[in-house]
N, C-alpha and C positions, 0 to 999 in steps of 0.2 A: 777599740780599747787602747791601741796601742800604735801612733803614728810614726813609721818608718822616716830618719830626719830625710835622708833622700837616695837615689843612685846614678853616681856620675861618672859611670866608667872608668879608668885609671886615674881621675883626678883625683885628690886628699879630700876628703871631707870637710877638713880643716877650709881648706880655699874656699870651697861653696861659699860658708860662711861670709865672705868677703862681698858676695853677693846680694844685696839687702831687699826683704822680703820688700812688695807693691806697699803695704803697711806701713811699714819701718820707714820707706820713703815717703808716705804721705806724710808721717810726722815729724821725721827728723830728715827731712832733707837730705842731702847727699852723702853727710857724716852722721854723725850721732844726735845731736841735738841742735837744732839755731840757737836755743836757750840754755845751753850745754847747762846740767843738772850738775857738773864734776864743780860747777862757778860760784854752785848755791854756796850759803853760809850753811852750810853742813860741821855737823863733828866729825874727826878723821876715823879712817876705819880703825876699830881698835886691836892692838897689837897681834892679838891670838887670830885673829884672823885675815892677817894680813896676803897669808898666799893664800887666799881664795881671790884674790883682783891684781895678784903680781904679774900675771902672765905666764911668759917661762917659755918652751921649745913645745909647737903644737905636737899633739897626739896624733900620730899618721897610722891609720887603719887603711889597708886593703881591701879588692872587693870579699876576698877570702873571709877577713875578720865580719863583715857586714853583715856576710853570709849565716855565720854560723850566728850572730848574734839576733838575726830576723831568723834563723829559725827555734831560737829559743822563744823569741817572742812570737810562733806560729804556735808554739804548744800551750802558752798562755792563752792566745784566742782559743782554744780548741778546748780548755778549762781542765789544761794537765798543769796545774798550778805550781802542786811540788816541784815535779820536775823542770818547770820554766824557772823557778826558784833559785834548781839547782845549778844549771847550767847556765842562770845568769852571774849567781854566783861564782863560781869557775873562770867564768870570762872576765869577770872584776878583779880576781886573784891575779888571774895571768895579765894584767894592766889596761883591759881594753876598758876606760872608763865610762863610756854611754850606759855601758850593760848595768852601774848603781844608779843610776836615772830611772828604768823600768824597774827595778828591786824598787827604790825610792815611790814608785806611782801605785804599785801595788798595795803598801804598806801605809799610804798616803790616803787611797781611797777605800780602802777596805774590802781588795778583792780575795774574796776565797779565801781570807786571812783576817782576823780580826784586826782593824783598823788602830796602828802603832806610829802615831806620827813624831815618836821622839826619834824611834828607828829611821823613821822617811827621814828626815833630815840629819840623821848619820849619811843615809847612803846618799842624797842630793849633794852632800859636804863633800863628800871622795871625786865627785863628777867634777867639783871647782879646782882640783889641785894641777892639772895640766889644760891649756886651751886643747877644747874637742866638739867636736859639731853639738853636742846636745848641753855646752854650758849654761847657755843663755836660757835654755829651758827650763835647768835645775836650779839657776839663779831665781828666775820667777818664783817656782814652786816653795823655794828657802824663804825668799822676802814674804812670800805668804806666810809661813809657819813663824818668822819670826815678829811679822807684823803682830799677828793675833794671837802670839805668846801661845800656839797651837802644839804641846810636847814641848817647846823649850821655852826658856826664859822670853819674857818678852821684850825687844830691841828694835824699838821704831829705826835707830840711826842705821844699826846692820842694815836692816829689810829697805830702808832709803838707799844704799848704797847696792845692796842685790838687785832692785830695780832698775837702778840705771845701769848697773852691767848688762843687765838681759835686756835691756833696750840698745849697747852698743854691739849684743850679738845679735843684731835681726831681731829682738823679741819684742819688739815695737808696740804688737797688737795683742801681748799680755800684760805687758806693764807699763805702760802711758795710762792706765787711766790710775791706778792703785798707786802710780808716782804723782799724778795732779790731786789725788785726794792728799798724800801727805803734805804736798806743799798747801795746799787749801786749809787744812787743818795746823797746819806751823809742827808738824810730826815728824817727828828724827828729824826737822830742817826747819829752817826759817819761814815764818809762813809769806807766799807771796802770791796772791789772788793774781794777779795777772799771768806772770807764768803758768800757774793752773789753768787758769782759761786757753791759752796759747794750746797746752797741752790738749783739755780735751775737745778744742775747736777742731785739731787736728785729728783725733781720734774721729770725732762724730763725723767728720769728711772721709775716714774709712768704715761707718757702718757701727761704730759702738754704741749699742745703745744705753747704756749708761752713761755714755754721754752725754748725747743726746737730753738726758732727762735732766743732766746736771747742769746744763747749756741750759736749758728753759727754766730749771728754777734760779740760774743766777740772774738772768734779766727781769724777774718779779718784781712789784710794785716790790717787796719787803725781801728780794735775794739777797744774795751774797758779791754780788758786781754792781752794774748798775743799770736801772727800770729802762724796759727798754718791749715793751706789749708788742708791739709787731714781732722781734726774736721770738718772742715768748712764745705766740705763736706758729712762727714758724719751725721751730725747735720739737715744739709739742706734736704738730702735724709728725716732723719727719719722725719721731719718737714711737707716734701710732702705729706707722707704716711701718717701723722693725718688728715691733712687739705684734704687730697681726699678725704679719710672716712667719713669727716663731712661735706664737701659740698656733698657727694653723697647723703647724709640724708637731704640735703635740707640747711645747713646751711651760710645764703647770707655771712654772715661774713665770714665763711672758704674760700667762693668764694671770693670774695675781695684779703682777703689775697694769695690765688694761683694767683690770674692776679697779683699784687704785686712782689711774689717769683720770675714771669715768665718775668718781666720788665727789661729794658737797665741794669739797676743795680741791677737787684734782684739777690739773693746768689746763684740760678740757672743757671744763664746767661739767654740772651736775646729766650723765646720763644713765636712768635709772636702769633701763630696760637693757644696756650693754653691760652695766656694771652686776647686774643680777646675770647676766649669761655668761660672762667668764668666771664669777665665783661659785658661779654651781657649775662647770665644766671641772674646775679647781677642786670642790668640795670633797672628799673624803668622810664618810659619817655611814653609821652601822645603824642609824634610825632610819626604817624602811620607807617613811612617807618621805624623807629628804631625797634618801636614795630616786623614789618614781619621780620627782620633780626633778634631779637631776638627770637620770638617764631620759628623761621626754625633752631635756633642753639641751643633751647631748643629739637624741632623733634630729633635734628640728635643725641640728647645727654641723648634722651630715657624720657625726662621731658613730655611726654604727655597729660598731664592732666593742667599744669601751660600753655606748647603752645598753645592750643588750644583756652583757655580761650585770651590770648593775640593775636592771629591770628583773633579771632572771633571780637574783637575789633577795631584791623588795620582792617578789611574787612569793616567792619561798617564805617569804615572813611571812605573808600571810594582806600585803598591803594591798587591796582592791582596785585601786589604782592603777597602780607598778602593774598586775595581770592584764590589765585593759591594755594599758601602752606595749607592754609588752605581744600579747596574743596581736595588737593592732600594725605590731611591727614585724612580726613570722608571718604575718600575710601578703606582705612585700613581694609578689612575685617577680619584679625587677633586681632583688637584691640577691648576693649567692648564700646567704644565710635563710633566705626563710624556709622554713617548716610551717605547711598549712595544717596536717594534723595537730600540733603542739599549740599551732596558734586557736585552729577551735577549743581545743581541752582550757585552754586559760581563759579566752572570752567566754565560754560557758560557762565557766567557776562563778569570773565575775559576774555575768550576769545572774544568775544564782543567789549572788551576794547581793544585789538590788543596784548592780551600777547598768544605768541607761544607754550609757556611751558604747557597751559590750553589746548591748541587744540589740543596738543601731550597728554598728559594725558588724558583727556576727551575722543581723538576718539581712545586711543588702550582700552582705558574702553570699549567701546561700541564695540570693535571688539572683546575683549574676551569674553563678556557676562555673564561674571560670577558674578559682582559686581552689574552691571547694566545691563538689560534687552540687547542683543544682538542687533547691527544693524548698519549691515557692510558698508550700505551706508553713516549713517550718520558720521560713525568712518572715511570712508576713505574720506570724505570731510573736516572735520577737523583739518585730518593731508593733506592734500593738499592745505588746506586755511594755516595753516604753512611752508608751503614747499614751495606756491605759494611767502614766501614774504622773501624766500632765507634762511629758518633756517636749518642750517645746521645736527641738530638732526633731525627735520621733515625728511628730506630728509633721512636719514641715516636709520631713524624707517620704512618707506617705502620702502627701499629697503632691510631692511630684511624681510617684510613680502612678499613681492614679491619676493625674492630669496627662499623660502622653504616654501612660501607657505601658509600661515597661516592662521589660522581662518576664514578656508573654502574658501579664497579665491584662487584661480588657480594661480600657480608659473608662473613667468614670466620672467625667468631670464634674458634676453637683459634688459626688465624695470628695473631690480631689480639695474645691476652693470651701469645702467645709472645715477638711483636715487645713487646709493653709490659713483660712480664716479663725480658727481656734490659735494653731499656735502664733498668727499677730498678734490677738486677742490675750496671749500670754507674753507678751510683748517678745518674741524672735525680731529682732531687727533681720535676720535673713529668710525666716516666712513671708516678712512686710514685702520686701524685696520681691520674692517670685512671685507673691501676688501683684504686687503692681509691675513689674515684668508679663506676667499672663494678661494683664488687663492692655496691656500695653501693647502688646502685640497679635492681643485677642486669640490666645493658646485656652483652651478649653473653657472658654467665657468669651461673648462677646466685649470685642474688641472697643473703651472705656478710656478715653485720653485722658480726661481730668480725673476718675479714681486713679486712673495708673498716675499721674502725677504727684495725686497727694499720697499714694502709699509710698511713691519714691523717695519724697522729700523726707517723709519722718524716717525710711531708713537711713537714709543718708545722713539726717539731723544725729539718728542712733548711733552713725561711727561705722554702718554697713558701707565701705567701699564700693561694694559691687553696684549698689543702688544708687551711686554719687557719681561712680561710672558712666553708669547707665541711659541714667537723666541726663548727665551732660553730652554723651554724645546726641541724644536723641534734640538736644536744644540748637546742638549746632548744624544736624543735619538737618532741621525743620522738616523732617517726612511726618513720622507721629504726634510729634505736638509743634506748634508753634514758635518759629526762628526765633530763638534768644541767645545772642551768638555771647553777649555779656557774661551772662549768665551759665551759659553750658562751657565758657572758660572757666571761671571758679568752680563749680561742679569739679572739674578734670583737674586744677590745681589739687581741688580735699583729694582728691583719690592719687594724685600723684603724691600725696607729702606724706601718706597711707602706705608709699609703694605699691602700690596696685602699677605691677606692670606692663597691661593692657592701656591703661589709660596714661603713660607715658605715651605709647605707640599713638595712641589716637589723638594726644594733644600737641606732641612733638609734629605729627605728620597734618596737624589743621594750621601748624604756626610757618610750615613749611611748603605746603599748596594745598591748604584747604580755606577757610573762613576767614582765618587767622594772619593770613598770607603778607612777609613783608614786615611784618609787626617786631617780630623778636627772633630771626635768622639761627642766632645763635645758641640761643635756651633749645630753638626746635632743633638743633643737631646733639644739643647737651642729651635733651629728651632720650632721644631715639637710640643714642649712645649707651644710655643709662638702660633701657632696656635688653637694647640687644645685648647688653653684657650679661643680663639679667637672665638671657637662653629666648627672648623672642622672637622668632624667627621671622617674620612681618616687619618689624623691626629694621634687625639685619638687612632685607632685602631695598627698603623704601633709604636706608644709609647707601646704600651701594648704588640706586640709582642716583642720589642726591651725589654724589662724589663723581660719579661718570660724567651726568649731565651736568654739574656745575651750577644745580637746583640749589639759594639760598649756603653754596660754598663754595670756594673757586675747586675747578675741577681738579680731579685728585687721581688716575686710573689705579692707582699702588691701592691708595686706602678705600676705591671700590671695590677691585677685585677682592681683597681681604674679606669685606660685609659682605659681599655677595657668595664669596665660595663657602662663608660662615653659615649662609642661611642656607647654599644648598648640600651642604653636608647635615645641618639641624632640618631638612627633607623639605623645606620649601619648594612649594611643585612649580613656583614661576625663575625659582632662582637660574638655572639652565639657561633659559632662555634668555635672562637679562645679562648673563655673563659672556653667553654668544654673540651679544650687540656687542657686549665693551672689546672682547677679541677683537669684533670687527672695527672697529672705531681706534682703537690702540696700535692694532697690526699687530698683533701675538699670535695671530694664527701664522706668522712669516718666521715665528721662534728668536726672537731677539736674544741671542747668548749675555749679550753686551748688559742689556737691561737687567736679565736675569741674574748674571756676575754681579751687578751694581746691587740688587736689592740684598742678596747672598751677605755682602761686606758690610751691609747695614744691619745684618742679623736678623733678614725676616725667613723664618724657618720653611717657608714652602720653597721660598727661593733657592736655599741653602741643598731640599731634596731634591728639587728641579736640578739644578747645576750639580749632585750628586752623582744622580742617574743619569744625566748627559754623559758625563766621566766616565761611565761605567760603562756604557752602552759606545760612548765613541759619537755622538751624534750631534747633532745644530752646529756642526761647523768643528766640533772638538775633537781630540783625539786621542783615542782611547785612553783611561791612565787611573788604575785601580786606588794607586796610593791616593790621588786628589778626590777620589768617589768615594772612597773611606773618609778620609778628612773633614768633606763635607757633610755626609749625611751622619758622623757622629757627633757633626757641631749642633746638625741639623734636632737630631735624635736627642741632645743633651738639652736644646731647648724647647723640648718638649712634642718634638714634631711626629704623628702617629703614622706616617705614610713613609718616614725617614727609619723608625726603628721595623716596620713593614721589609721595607726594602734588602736593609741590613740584612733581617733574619733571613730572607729566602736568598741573599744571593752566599751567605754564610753557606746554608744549607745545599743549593746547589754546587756549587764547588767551580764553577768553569771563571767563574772571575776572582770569586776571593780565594784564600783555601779552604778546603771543606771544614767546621766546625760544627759538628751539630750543636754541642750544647751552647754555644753562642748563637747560633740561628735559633735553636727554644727560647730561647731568653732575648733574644731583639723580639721573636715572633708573640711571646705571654708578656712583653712590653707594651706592642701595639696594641695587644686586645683587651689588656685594660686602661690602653686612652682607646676604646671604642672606635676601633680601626676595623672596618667591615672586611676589606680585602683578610685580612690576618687573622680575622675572627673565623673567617669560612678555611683560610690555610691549616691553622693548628687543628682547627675543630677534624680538617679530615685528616691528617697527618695521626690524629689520637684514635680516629677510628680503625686508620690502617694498622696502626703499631711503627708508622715510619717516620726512625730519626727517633720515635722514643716512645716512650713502655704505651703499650695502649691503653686505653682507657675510653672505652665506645661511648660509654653511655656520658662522661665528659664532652667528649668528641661530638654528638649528636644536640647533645644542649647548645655548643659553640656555634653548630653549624642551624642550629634555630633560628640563633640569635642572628647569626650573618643572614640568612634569608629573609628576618624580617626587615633589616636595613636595607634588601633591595639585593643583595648579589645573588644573580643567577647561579653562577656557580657550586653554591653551597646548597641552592636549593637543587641542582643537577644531581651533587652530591647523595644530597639527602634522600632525592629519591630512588638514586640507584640502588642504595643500600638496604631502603624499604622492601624495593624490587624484588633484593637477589638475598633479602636479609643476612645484611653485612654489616655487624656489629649491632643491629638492633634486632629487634623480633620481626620476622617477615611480615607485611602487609603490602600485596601486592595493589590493591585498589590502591592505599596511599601514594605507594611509588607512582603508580604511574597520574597518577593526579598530579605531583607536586612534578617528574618530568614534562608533561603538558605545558602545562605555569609558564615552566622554565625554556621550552621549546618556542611556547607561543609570545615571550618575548625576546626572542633572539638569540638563545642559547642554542648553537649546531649541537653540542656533542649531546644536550639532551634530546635534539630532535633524532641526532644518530640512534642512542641509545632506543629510544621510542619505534623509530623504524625494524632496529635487532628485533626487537623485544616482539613487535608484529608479525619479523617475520618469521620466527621460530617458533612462537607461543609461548615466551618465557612471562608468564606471570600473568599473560592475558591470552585470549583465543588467539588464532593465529588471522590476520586479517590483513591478504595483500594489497587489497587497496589503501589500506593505514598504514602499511610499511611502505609501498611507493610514494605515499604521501610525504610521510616523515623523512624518508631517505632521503628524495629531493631537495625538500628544503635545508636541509644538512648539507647536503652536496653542493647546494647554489651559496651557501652562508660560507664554501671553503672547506667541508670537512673530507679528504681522501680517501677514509674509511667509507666514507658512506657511496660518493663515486664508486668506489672498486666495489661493495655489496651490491648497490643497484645496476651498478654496468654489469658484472657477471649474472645478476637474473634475469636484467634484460639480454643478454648475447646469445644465455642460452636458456629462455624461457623457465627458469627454476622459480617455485617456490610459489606458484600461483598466480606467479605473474606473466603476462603476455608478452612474447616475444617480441623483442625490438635489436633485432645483429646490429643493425647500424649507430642506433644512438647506445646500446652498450659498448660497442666497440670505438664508438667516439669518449664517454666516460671512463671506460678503465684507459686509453687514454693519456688522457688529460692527466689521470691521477699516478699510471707512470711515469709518465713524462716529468711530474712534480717528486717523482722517487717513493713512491707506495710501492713495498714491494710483492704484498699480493699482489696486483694488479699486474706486475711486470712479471708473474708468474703466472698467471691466467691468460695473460696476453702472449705469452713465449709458445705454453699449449695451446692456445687456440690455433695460431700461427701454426706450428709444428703438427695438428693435428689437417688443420684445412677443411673445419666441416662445417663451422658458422661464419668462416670467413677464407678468403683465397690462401693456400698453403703458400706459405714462407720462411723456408727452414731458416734460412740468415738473419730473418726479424726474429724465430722462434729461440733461436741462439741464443742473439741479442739479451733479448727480453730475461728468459733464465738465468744467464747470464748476472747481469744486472742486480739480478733479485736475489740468487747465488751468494753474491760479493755483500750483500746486507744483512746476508745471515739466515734467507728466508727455508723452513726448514722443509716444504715440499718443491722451491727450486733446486734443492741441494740434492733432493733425495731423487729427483730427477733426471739430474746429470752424471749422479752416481750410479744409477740401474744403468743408463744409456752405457756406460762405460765397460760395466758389469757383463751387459751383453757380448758390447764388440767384442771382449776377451776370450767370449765363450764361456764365464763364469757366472752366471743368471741365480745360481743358488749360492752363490760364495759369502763370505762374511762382508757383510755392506758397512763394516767399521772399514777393511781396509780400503772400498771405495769411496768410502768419506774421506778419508787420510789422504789418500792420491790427488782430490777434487780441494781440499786444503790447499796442498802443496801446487798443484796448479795453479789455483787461484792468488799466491800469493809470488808467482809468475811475475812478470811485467804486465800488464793491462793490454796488451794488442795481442802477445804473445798467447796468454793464455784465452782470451778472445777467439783467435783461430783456432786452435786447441779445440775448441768449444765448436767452432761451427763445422771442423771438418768432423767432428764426431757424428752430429747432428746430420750430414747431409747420407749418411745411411737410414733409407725408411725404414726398417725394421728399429734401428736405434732412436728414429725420433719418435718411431708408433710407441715404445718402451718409455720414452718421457713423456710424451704428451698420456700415458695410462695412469700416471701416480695417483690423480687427484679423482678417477669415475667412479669410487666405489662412497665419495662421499665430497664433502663442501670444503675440503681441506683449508682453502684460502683464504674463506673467509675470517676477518678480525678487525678489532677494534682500535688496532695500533695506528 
């Protein structure tokens, strides 16, 4: 609402100014203008307003004034309106001029105030009387209100000469184009088309698009410059390309303007199907049937949140339509809006109301069961109450499910190609289609190359893509019908010019090494390109071998590794593999910082987190350096990178590199997870289950951690089922935990296989079963997990828990896993030691060991060394706080010091029989830490 001019530490604000906006220089050069506007044949400014362009002694505000005048403008954001009112006012009284700039924008736009733009340009007028950082701003604002006689009289000459002041303050990129339209129109100034042009050549070089659109219509056969069809369209293009960007962000005006660009005359030519999509995106209208057709052209155009709310409206009137689109849109189970109850109640209605499209949706809902609770009876009446009243889809959805089967129900295939053969027979161009697809492939009818050919061709004749597809690949393959490579090329042209983005992939990748080979190199990269941007993942991957190998483009390793890491995050199951070749063939398994730095400065964003987390971590040759690991990965983050605002959020969160923030590590970490960042998805997902770092919310937390596990992370699924397990945040279901631990164990996860081994050998949620918990432990133990070392070493040392003795390979594993700093282990290994019953007594290792585990905190080596103590003094019942206190203050000794301390304690056998006792009366050691 309200943009701060800037903050420059003890410099004047005034100076800033002196600095001219990227803008300001694209159009005016190094000074004000090449075409200086002061030159035009203007009228002079007229007398009464002369010290508004006299200059005078700049306005010097401190950081103090800045302060106080951004925190009036905080209460403004915050919609304490009076009050920002007041205290903007106050600060104008006491001379600090910016403050009637904000009074001025309030009053100008009609915030929380009814909109007085006589007033707005009082308070803009008071910002002109001394130079101060926000003149240039108020200048704009003025020439607007005086241009269009908005509250005051109207004065083209004024408003031409407030223009060009707020172009010599940095205002460049508001008022260059509103100063080329006056001179264009001979308004307040001489008219002079060239300098116009000048002007907004220089604007549309910064992004205006109203430039832009002014630029294309002067070089028209019938502009205003002169014909010049190539401009024209080049201007037009770059014109699209703003105005897409800014209606994709929602803006109705951009939309307007593309259904315009797309109209009988627009500089685009006539396009009917874009022009009807952004003015029903645009439309506004209380007539419910407009409404369903806009919110279904809002669905198809990814607006979910704006359709819905407008579908929920036409339903409410009563439009049968609007309830189908709508009920067909709450059954979304990928989106976090839908409601499957709400969406049956509305497809019922409609279908109720005699719409087909509800009873086809509604009963294959109810045949899949996944959405809504299964129930195949009532699914297949629904679609036979549509079939019954001749719909050609009904028909068509029935006889696929009765052709193959589905959804538990018994193939049928006579029913199946009867249902399909009715609705061709009602001309379904996508009936035609799977019947001659069945015949074609001989799916529930013998297998029929010339019927299948000619049901394919009339779909395809119909406008059915998929059937123009279809036929053409199968002409090119020559397996099913007979090699027509001519032919099964134009087949794949209709379906490409359709979009059908399958058949980009299939005719991109024939022109590239299939049939096609050699022919057109570059259409087959155009192809494949167009696809994979499209989400093909086949695609993606046949781009990224062509780029590696130099397949039909000179080789490229940058723009394969891109396609290929594309397709295998879009879950292509060969992608891995072909990005493991190019590693090899590139040398990136040797970690090229250099290369990596290079791609970073050209702004490719993996690179940018790549050489973040080096930073961060200190690693491929770098060294250590937080500031540059922030830098990068919020370049990285800004342009859009999911594994860069990932990173952010946890290293936020953890605190040992950045400093700790939680709420910035929530907000880097609900970044990545909605750019569909699996790692972050399974992070927040448990972070909401636990409560940690922020408010909990399980059953949030639980959906999050779904979603990460159906992307593949182990982790989320380790998660998930622990908490099944131990029902932790969700409702107990011990089968499921340990089912989705299994999953998770049996592809590589240790701490699920840990988890899995506990759980066997205690009985936590399952019978107790030591040969499933030696199972599990081990492989926990061999994948690296210390936990699991130290539980299956202590059962094998000392035969606990149903497992067979083994002293030597337990006392080889706990170990190992003290030796790596597990401080149960070095606590089990101290008593063993000190006791000498599963192994040769060794009060100096028993020391040791306690010792060791002591100094980590652990709380039965502590309680250990504290009895031993306890004893020697003769005090065996005495308060064991003040043996802890002593065993502190020792410990925080010198390190050898307190070391001997320890061993000469220990070398009294009754003192060590007293420590090695803590742990016999039960499992104390055991943990999962």
């Amino acid at each position: 609402m309200f943009n701060h001019p800037h903050r420059d530490g003890g410099r004047s604000p005034w100076r800033v100014l002196l600095h001219l906006s990227p803008l300001m220089i694209a159009i005016s050069g190094c000074t004000a203008l090449d075409e200086a506007p002061r030159d035009y044949a203007a009228p002079p400014v007229p007398q009464q307003y002369a010290d508004w362009f006299d200059g005078g002694f700049p306005l010097d505000m401190d950081g103090m004034d800045w302060g106080r005048l951004d925190f009036a403008r905080q209460s403004a954001e915050k919609g304490n309106y009076d009050q920002a009112i007041a205290r903007f006012k106050a600060l104008g009284q006491e001379g600090l001029l910016p403050a009637y700039y904000y009074l001025g924008k309030i009053y100008d736009n009609g915030e929380a105030v009814p909109r007085d733009p006589e007033l707005a340009a009082r308070y803009y007028a008071n910002v002109l009387h001394r130079p101060n950082a926000l003149l240039g701003n108020a200048s704009v604002k003025l020439g607007r209100l005086y241009r269009d006689g908005d509250g005051v009289e109207r004065n083209p000459a004024l408003a031409f000469h407030l223009f060009r002041q707020g172009i010599d303050q940095g205002k460049a990129d508001q008022a260059a184009v509103p100063l080329a339209e006056m001179l264009l129109a001979g308004e307040g100034v001489e008219r002079d088309p060239q300098r116009a042009l000048s002007l907004y050549e220089r604007a549309a070089d910064a992004g205006d698009t109203d430039a832009l659109r002014e630029l294309a219509n002067a070089y028209q056969q019938d502009g205003w410059y002169q014909a010049d069809p190539a401009k024209v369209q080049t201007y037009a293009q770059r014109y699209e390309d703003a105005l897409l960007s800014l209606a994709r962000q929602g803006d109705v005006d951009a939309m307007t303007d593309l259904a315009s660009l797309y109209s009988q005359d627009g500089l685009l030519g006539h396009r009917p199907d874009e022009q009807r999509r952004w003015l029903n995106k645009a439309a506004e209208s209380d007539d419910p049937a407009v409404l369903a057709d806009v919110g279904q052209a809002l669905l198809k155009n990814g607006d979910r949140s704006g359709a819905m709310a407008i579908l929920e409206t036409a339903a409410k009137a009563g439009d049968v339509e609007a309830m189908t689109h709508l009920g067909s849109a709450l059954l979304d189970d990928d989106a976090s809006s839908s409601r499957p109850e709400e969406a049956e109640r509305w497809l019922a209605k409609a279908a109720e109301q005699g719409s087909p499209q509800a009873a086809i949706t509604l009963g294959r809902t109810y045949l899949a069961g996944e959405t809504l609770p299964q129930s195949r009876q009532r699914g297949i009446r629904l679609l036979e109450k549509a079939a019954g009243t001749g719909d050609p889809l009904a028909l068509a959805v029935l006889g696929d499910i009765y052709l193959d089967g589905e959804h538990g129900i018994a193939a049928q295939p006579q029913k199946a190609i009867d249902y399909l053969e009715r609705s061709h027979q009602a001309d379904s161009a996508y009936a035609t289609a799977q019947l001659g697809e069945a015949y074609l492939k001989g799916t529930g009818v013998a297998q029929n190359p010339q019927r299948a050919e000619t049901l394919l061709k009339d779909a395809a004749q119909a406008g059915q893509t998929y059937a123009a597809r279809l036929l053409g690949e199968a002409y090119l393959n020559g397996t099913r019908l007979p090699a027509d490579v001519s032919a099964g090329q134009a087949l794949l042209e209709k379906a490409v010019s359709a979009e059908d983005t399958t058949a980009m992939t299939v005719l991109g990748k024939a022109y590239l090494d299939g049939p096609l080979k050699g022919q057109n190199d570059g259409k087959a990269i155009a192809l494949l390109t167009q696809a994979a941007n499209q989400g093909d993942d086949y695609a993606m991957l046949v781009l990224g071998r062509a780029y590696r190998d130099g397949t039909g483009v000179p080789r490229d390793y940058d723009k394969a590794a891109r396609w290929l890491e594309r397709a295998q995050a879009a879950g292509h199951e060969s992608a891995r593999q072909a990005l493991a070749r190019l590693y090899r063939e590139r040398g990136e398994g040797n970690g090229s910082i250099q290369a990596t730095l290079h791609a970073a400065k050209l702004g490719n964003p993996g690179a940018m987190t790549d050489l973040g987390r080096a930073y961060l971590k200190g690693e491929r040759g770098l060294e250590q350096d937080t500031d540059k690991a922030n830098q990068w990965l919020t370049k990285a983050y800004q342009a859009g990178h999911a594994g860069a605002a990932a990173t952010l959020g946890r290293a936020y969160l953890q605190g040992d590199k950045f400093p700790r923030n939680t709420t910035k590590g929530i907000r880097y970490l609900e970044a990545a997870v909605a750019r569909e960042h699996v790692g972050a998805t399974a992070d927040l997902g448990t972070r909401l289950l636990d409560g940690e770092d922020v408010d909990a919310e399980p059953e949030r937390g639980a959906r999050l951690l779904e979603r990460a596990m159906q992307g593949g992370n182990l982790g989320a699924m380790q998660t998930l089922g622990q908490a099944y397990l131990k029902g932790h945040g969700v409702e107990r279901e011990p089968q499921r935990g340990i089912e989705l631990l299994t999953h998770a164990a049996q592809r590589g996860n240790a701490y699920a296989a840990q988890i899995l081994g506990e759980a066997y050998l205690s009985g936590t949620g399952v019978d107790k079963n030591p040969a499933k918990a030696k199972e599990w432990l081990s492989r926990a133990a061999e994948a690296g997990s210390l936990s699991s070392q130290a539980n299956l070493g202590r059962s094998l040392l000392y035969g606990r828990d149903g497992i067979a003795q083994n002293a030597k390979r337990g006392l080889s594993m706990l170990t190992a896993a003290a030796e790596q700093g597990h401080a149960g282990a070095q606590a089990t290994l101290g008593r063993a030691y000190l006791r000498g019953e599963v192994t040769e007594q060794d009060k100096t290792k028993g020391a040791n060991y306690l010792f060791r585990a002591a100094r980590q905190g652990h709380p039965t080596a502590r309680l250990a060394l504290a009895k031993a103590y306890l004893w020697q003094q003769g005090l065996e019942n005495a308060n064991q706080d003040q043996a802890l206190l002593w065993l502190d203050q020792t410990l925080e000794s010198k390190g050898q010091a307190a070391l001997k301390t320890m061993r000469d304690l220990l070398q009294n056998s009754q003192a060590a029989e007293v420590a090695s006792d803590v742990d016999r009366a039960g499992d104390a050691d055991r943990t999962s830490s």
